[in-house]
Short mmCIF file of the C-alpha atoms (twelve columns), coordinates in Angstrom:
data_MODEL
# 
_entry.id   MODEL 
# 
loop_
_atom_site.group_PDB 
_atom_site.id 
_atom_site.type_symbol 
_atom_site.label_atom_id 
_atom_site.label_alt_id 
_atom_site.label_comp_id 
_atom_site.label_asym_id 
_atom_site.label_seq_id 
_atom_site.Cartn_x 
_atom_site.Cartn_y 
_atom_site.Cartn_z 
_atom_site.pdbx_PDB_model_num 
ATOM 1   C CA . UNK A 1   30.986 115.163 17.233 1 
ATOM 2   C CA . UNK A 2   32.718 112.437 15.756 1 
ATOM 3   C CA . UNK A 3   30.999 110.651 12.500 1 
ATOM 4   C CA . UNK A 4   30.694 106.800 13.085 1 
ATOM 5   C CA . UNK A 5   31.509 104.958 9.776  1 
ATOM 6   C CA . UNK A 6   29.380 103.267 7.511  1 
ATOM 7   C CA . UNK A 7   28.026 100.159 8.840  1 
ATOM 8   C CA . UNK A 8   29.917 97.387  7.344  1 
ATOM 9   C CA . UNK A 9   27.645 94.274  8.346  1 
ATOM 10  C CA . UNK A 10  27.905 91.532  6.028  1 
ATOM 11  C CA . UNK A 11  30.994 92.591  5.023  1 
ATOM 12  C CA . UNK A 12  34.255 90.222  6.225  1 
ATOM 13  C CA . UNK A 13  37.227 91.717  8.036  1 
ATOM 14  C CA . UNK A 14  39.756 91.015  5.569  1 
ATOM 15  C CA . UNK A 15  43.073 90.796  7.116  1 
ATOM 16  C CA . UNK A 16  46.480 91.843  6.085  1 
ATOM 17  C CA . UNK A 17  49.870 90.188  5.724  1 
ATOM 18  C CA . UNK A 18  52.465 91.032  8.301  1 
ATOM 19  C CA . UNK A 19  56.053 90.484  8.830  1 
ATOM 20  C CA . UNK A 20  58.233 90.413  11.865 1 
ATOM 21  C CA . UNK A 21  59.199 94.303  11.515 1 
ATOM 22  C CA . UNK A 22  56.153 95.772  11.849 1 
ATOM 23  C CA . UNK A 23  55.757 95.086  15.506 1 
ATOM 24  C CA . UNK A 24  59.175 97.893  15.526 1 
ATOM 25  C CA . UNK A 25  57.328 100.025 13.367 1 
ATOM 26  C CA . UNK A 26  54.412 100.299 15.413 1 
ATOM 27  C CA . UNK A 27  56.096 101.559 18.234 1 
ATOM 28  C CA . UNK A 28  57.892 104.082 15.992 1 
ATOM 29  C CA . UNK A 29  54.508 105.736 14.989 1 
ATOM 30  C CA . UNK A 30  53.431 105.010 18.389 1 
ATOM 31  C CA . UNK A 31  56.067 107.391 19.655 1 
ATOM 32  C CA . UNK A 32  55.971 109.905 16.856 1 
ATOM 33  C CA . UNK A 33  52.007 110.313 18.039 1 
ATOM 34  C CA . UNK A 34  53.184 110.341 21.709 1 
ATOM 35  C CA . UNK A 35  55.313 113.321 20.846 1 
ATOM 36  C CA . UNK A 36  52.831 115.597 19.237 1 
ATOM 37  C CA . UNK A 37  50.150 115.360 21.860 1 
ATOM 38  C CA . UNK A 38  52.677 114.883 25.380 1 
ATOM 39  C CA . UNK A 39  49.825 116.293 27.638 1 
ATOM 40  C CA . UNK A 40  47.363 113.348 26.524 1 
ATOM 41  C CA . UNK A 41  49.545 110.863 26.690 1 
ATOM 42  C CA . UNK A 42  51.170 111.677 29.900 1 
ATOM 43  C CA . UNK A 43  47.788 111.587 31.181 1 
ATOM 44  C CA . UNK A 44  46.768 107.899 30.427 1 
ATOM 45  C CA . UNK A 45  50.396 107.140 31.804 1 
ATOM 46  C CA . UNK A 46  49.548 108.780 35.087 1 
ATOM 47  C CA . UNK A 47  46.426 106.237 34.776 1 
ATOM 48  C CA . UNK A 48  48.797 103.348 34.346 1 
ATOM 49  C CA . UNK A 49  51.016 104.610 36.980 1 
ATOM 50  C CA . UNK A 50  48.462 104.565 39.608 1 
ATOM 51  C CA . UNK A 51  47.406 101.008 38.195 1 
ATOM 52  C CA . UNK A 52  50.738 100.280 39.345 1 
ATOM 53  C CA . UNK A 53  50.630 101.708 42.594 1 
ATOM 54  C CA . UNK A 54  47.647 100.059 43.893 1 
ATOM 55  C CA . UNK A 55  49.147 96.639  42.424 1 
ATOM 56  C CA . UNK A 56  51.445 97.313  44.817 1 
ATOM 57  C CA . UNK A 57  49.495 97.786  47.914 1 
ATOM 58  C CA . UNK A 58  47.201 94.567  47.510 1 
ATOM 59  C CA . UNK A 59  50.851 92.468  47.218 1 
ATOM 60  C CA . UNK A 60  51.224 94.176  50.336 1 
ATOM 61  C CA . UNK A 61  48.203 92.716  51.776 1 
ATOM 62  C CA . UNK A 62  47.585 90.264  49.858 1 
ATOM 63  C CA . UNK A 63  50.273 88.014  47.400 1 
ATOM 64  C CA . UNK A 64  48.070 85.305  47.062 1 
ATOM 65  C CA . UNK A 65  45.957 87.690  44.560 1 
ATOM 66  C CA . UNK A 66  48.772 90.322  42.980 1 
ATOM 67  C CA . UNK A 67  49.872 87.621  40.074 1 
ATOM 68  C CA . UNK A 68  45.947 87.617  39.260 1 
ATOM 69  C CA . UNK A 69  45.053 90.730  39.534 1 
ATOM 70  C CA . UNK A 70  48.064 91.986  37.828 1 
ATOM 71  C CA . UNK A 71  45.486 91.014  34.958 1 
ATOM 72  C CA . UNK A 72  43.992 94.184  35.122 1 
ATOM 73  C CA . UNK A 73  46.525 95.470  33.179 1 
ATOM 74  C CA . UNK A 74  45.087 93.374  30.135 1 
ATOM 75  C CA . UNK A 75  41.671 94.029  30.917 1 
ATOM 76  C CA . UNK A 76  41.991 97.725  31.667 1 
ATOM 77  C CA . UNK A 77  44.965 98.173  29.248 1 
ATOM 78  C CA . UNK A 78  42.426 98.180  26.113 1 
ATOM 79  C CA . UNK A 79  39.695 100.158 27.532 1 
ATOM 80  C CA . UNK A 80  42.266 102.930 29.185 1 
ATOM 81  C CA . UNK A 81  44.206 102.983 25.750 1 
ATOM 82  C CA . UNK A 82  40.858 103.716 24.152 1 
ATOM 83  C CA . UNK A 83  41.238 107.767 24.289 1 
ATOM 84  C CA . UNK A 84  44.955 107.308 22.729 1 
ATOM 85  C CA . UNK A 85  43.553 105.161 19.964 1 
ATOM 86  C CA . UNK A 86  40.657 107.959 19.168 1 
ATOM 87  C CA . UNK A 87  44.163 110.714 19.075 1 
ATOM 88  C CA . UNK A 88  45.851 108.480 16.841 1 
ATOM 89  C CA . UNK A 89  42.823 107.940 14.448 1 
ATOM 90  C CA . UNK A 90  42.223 111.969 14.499 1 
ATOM 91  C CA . UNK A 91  45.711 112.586 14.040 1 
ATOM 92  C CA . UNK A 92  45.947 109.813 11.032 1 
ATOM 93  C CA . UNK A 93  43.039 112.084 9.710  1 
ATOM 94  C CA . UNK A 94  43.974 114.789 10.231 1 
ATOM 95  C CA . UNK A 95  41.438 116.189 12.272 1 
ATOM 96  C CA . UNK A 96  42.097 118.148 15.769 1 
ATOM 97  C CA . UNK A 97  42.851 116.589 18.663 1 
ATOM 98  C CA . UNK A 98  41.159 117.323 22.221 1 
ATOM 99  C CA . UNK A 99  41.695 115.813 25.823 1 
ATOM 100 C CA . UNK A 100 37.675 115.809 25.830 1 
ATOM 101 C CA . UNK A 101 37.092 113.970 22.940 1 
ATOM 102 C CA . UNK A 102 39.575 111.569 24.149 1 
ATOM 103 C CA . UNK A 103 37.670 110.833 27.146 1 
ATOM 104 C CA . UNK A 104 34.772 109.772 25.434 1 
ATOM 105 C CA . UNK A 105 35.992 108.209 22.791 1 
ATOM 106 C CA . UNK A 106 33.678 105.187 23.800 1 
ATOM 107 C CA . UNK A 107 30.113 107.075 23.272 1 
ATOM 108 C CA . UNK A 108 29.308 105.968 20.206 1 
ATOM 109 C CA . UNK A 109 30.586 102.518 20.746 1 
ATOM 110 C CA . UNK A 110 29.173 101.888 24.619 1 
ATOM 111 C CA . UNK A 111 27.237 98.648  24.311 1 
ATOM 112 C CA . UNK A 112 29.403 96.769  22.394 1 
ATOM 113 C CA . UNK A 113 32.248 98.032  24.511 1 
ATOM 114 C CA . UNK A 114 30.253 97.098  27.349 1 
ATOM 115 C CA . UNK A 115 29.612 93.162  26.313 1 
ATOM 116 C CA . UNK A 116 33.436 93.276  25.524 1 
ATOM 117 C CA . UNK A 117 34.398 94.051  28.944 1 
ATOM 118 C CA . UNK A 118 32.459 92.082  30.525 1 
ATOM 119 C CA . UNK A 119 33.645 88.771  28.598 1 
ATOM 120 C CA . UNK A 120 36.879 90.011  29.881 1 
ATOM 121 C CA . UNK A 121 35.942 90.652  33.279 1 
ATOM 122 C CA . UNK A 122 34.818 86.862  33.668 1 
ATOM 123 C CA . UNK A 123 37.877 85.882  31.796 1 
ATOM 124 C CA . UNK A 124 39.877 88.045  34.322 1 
ATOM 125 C CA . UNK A 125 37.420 86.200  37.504 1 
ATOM 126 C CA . UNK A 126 38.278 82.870  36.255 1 
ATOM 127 C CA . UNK A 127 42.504 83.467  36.339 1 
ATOM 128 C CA . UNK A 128 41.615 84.773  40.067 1 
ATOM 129 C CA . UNK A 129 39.819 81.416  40.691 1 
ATOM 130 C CA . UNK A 130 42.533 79.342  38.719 1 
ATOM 131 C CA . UNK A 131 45.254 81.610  40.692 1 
ATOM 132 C CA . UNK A 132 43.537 80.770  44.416 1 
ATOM 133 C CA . UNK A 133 43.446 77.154  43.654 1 
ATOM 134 C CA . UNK A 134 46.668 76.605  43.228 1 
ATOM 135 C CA . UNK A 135 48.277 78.615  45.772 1 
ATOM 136 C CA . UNK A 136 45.829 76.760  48.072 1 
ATOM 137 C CA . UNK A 137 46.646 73.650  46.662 1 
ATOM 138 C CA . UNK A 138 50.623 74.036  46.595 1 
ATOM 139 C CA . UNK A 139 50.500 75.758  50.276 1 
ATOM 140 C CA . UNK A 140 47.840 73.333  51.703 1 
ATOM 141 C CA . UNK A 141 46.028 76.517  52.440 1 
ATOM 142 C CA . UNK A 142 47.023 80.533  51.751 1 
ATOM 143 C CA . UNK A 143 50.920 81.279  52.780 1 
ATOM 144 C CA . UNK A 144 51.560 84.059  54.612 1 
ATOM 145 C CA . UNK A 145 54.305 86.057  52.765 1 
ATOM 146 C CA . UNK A 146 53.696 88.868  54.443 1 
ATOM 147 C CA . UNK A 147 54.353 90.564  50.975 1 
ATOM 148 C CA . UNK A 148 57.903 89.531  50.754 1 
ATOM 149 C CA . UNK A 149 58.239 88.623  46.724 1 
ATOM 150 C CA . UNK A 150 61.265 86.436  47.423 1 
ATOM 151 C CA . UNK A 151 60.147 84.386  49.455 1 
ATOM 152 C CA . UNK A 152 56.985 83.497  46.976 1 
ATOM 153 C CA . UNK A 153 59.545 83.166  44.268 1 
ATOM 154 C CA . UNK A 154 62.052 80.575  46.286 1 
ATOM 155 C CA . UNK A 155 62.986 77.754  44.627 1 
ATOM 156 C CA . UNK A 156 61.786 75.404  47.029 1 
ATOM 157 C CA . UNK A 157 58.065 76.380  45.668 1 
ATOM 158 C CA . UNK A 158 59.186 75.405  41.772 1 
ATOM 159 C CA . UNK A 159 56.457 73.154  41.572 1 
ATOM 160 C CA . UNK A 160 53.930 76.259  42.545 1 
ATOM 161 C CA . UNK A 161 56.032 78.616  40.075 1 
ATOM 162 C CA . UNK A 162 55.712 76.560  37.247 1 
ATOM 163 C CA . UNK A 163 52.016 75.819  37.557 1 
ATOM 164 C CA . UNK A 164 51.202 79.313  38.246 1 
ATOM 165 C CA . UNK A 165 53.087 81.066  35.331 1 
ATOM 166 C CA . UNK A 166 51.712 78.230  33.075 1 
ATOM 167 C CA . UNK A 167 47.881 78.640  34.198 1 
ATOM 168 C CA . UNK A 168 48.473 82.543  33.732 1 
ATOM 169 C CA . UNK A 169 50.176 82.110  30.336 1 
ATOM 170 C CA . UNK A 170 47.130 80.629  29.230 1 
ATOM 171 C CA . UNK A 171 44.941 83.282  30.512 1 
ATOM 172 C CA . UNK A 172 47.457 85.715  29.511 1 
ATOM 173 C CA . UNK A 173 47.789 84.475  26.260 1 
ATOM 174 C CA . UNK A 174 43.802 84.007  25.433 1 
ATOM 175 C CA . UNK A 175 42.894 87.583  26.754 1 
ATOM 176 C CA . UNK A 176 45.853 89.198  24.702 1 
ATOM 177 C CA . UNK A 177 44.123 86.854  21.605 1 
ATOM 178 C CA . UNK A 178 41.095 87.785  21.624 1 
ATOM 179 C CA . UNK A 179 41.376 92.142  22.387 1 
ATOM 180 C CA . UNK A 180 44.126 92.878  20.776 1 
ATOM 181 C CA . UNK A 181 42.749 94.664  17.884 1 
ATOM 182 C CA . UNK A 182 39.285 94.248  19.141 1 
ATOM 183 C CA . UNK A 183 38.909 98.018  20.933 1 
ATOM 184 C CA . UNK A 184 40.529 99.603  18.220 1 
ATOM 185 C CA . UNK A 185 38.124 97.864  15.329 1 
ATOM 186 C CA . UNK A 186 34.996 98.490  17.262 1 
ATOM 187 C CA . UNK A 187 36.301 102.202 18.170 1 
ATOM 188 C CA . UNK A 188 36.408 102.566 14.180 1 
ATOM 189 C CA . UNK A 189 34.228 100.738 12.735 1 
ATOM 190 C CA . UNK A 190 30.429 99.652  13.258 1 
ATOM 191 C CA . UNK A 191 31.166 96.058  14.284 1 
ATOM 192 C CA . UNK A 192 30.028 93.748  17.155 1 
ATOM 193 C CA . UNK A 193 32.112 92.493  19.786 1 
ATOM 194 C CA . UNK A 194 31.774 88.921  19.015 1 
ATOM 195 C CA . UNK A 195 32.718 89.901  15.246 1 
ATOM 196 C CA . UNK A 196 36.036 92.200  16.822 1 
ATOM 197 C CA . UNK A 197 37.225 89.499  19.645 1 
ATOM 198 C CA . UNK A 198 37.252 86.373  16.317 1 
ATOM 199 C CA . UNK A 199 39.020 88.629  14.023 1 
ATOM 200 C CA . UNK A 200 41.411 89.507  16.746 1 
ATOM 201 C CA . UNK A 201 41.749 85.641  17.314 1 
ATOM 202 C CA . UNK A 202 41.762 85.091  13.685 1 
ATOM 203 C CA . UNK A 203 44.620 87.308  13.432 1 
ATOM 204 C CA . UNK A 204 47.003 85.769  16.255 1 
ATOM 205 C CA . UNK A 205 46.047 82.625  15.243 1 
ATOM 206 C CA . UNK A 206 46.764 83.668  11.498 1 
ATOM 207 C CA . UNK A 207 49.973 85.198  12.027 1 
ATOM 208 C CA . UNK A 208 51.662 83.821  15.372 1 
ATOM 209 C CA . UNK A 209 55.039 84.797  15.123 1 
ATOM 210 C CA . UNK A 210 54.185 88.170  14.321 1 
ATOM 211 C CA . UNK A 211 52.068 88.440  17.096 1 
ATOM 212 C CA . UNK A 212 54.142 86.919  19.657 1 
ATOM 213 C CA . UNK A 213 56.591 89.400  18.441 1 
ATOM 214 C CA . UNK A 214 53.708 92.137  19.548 1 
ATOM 215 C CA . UNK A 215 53.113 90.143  22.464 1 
ATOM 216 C CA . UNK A 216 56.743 90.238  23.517 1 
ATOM 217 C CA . UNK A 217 57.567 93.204  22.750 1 
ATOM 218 C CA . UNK A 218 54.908 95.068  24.730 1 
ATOM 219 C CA . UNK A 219 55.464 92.263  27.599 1 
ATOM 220 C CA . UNK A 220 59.527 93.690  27.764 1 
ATOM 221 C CA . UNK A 221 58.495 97.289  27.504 1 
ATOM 222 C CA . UNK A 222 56.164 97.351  30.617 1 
ATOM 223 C CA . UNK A 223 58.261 94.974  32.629 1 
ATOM 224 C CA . UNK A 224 60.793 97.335  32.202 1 
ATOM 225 C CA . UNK A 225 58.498 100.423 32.878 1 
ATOM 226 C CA . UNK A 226 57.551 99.328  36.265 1 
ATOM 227 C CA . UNK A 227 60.662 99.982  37.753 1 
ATOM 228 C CA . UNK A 228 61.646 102.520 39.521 1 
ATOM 229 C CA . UNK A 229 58.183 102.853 41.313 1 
ATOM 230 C CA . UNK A 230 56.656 102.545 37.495 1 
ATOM 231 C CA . UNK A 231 56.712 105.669 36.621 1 
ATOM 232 C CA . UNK A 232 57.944 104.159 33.123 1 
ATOM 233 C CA . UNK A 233 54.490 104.014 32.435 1 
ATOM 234 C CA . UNK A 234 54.354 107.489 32.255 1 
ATOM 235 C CA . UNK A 235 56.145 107.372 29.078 1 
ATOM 236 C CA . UNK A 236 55.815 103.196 27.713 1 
ATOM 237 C CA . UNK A 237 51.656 102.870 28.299 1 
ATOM 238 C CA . UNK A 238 50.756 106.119 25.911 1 
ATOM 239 C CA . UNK A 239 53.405 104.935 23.565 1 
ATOM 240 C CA . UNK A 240 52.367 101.477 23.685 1 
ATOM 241 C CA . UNK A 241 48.666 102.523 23.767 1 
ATOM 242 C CA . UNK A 242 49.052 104.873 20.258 1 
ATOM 243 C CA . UNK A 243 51.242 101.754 18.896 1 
ATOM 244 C CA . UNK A 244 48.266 99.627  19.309 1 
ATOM 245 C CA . UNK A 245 46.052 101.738 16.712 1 
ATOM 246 C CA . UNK A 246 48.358 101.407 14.443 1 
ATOM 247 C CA . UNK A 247 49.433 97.587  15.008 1 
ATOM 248 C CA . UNK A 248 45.389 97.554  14.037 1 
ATOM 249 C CA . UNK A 249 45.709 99.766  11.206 1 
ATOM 250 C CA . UNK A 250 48.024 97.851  9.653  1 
ATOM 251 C CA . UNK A 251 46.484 94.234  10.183 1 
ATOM 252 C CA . UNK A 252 42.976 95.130  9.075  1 
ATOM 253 C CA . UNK A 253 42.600 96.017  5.625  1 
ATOM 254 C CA . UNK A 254 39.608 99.206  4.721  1 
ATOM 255 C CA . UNK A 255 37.811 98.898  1.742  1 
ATOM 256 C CA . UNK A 256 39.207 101.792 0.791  1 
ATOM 257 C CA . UNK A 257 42.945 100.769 1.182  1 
# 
C-alpha cells in the first residue's frame, strides 16, 4: 500500500511563483502522463463521457436545471480526477502504476475528502437554488422549452442570459477557487480540508491571472470536448485531470524542493 507522508501540521503551505506559461506546460506533462498509461486514462474519460450523456438527458427533460447541474462537472471533476492524480504522483516517483490503486486512491484520505465534498455539494445545491429563482423569476414561472437550447438562448430572454451566466460565474468561479489544488494537496499530503480549500483560495487569489489562464484554458478544452456527442472527453478529461497534479506540483512548494 501506498505510504501517507509525514504529517506536516503546523507547518504553512508555502506557495510558489507562477507565470502565464505554466498553465501550457501543465497540459504538456498532462499529456505526456496520458500517453504512458492510455488504458487509465481512457477510463476516467469514459466516466466523463457518460457525465456528459446524462447532462444531456435531464436538458431533455428538464432545461430549467441542465445550466446548474452542469456543475457537476466541478464538483465531480476533482473527485473523478482523483485516480489520475494518484498515476501522476506514482509516475513522478517512479513507482508502478495500477488501475486498482487508482481506484482507491482516496483510502487513506476518506474523511477529509468526505467534508470536502460535501462543502461542495451545498455549494453545488445553492447554484441549483440561485439557478431556479431566476428562471422562475424571468419566466414568471418554469418555461417549457421542451429541451430546445435555442429557444432558451433567444435574445428576447437577454435579461435572463445575463443574470444567469453572471450568478453561475460566481458559483463557477468560487468552486473552481477553492478545489483547485485542494484534492491533489490532501491526496499528498496529511492536511485538512479547511487548510487545502484556503490555500487553494490563497493561490487564485495570489496569482489571478495565472489562474484565470488555468481557468480558461481548461474552460476551452472541455467546451470543445463535448462536441461531437463528447466523446472529447475521452481524450481532454484524463489529460486535463493528470495536468491538474502537476498545475499543483508546481504551485505548492515541498520542503524538500
Amino acid at each position: 500500500m501506498d505510504a501517507v507522508q509525514p504529517a506536516e501540521q503546523g507547518r504553512p503551505i508555502v506557495l510558489r511563483p507562477l507565470t502565464v506559461a505554466d498553465p501550457l506546460r501543465w497540459l504538456a506533462a498532462g499529456w505526456r502522463d496520458f500517453t504512458r498509461h492510455p488504458g487509465i486514462g481512457a477510463f476516467y474519460g469514459l466516466c466523463f463521457m457518460v457525465m456528459g450523456w446524462l447532462l444531456l438527458k435531464v436538458f431533455e427533460q428538464a432545461p430549467a436545471w441542465t445550466l446548474a447541474l452542469s456543475a457537476g462537472f466541478l464538483l465531480m471533476g476533482p473527485f473523478v480526477c482523483m485516480g489520475l492524480y494518484q498515476a501522476s504522483r506514482r509516475m513522478e516517483r517512479g513507482e508502478p502504476v495500477g488501475f486498482v490503486d487508482s481506484l482507491t486512491a482516496w483510502r487513506h484520505h476518506g474523511g477529509q475528502m468526505a467534508i470536502f465534498g460535501f462543502v461542495l455539494l451545498v455549494l453545488e445545491m445553492l447554484w441549483g437554488r440561485a439557478s431556479l429563482v431566476i428562471f422562475a423569476v424571468s419566466f414568471d414561472g418554469m418555461p417549457d422549452f421542451k429541451g430546445s437550447l435555442l429557444a432558451l438562448l433567444n435574445p428576447d430572454n437577454i435579461e435572463f442570459i445575463v443574470a444567469y451566466v453572471g450568478v453561475g460565474a460566481i458559483f463557477a468561479g468560487l468552486i473552481f477557487s477553492i478545489s483547485v489544488i485542494s484534492i491533489p494537496m490532501m491526496l499528498d499530503r496529511q492536511v485538512d480540508a479547511i487548510t487545502a480549500g484556503l490555500s487553494s483560495l490563497r493561490l487564485v487569489l495570489g496569482q489571478p491571472l495565472v489562474m484565470l489562464t488555468w481557468g480558461a484554458l481548461i474552460t476551452v478544452l472541455i467546451g470543445l470536448a463535448l462536441l461531437p456527442w463528447f466523446f472529447g472527453l475521452l481524450i481532454v478529461g484524463p489529460v486535463v485531470g493528470h495536468a491538474s497534479w502537476h498545475a499543483y506540483r508546481t504551485a505548492v512548494a515541498r520542503d524538500a524542493d
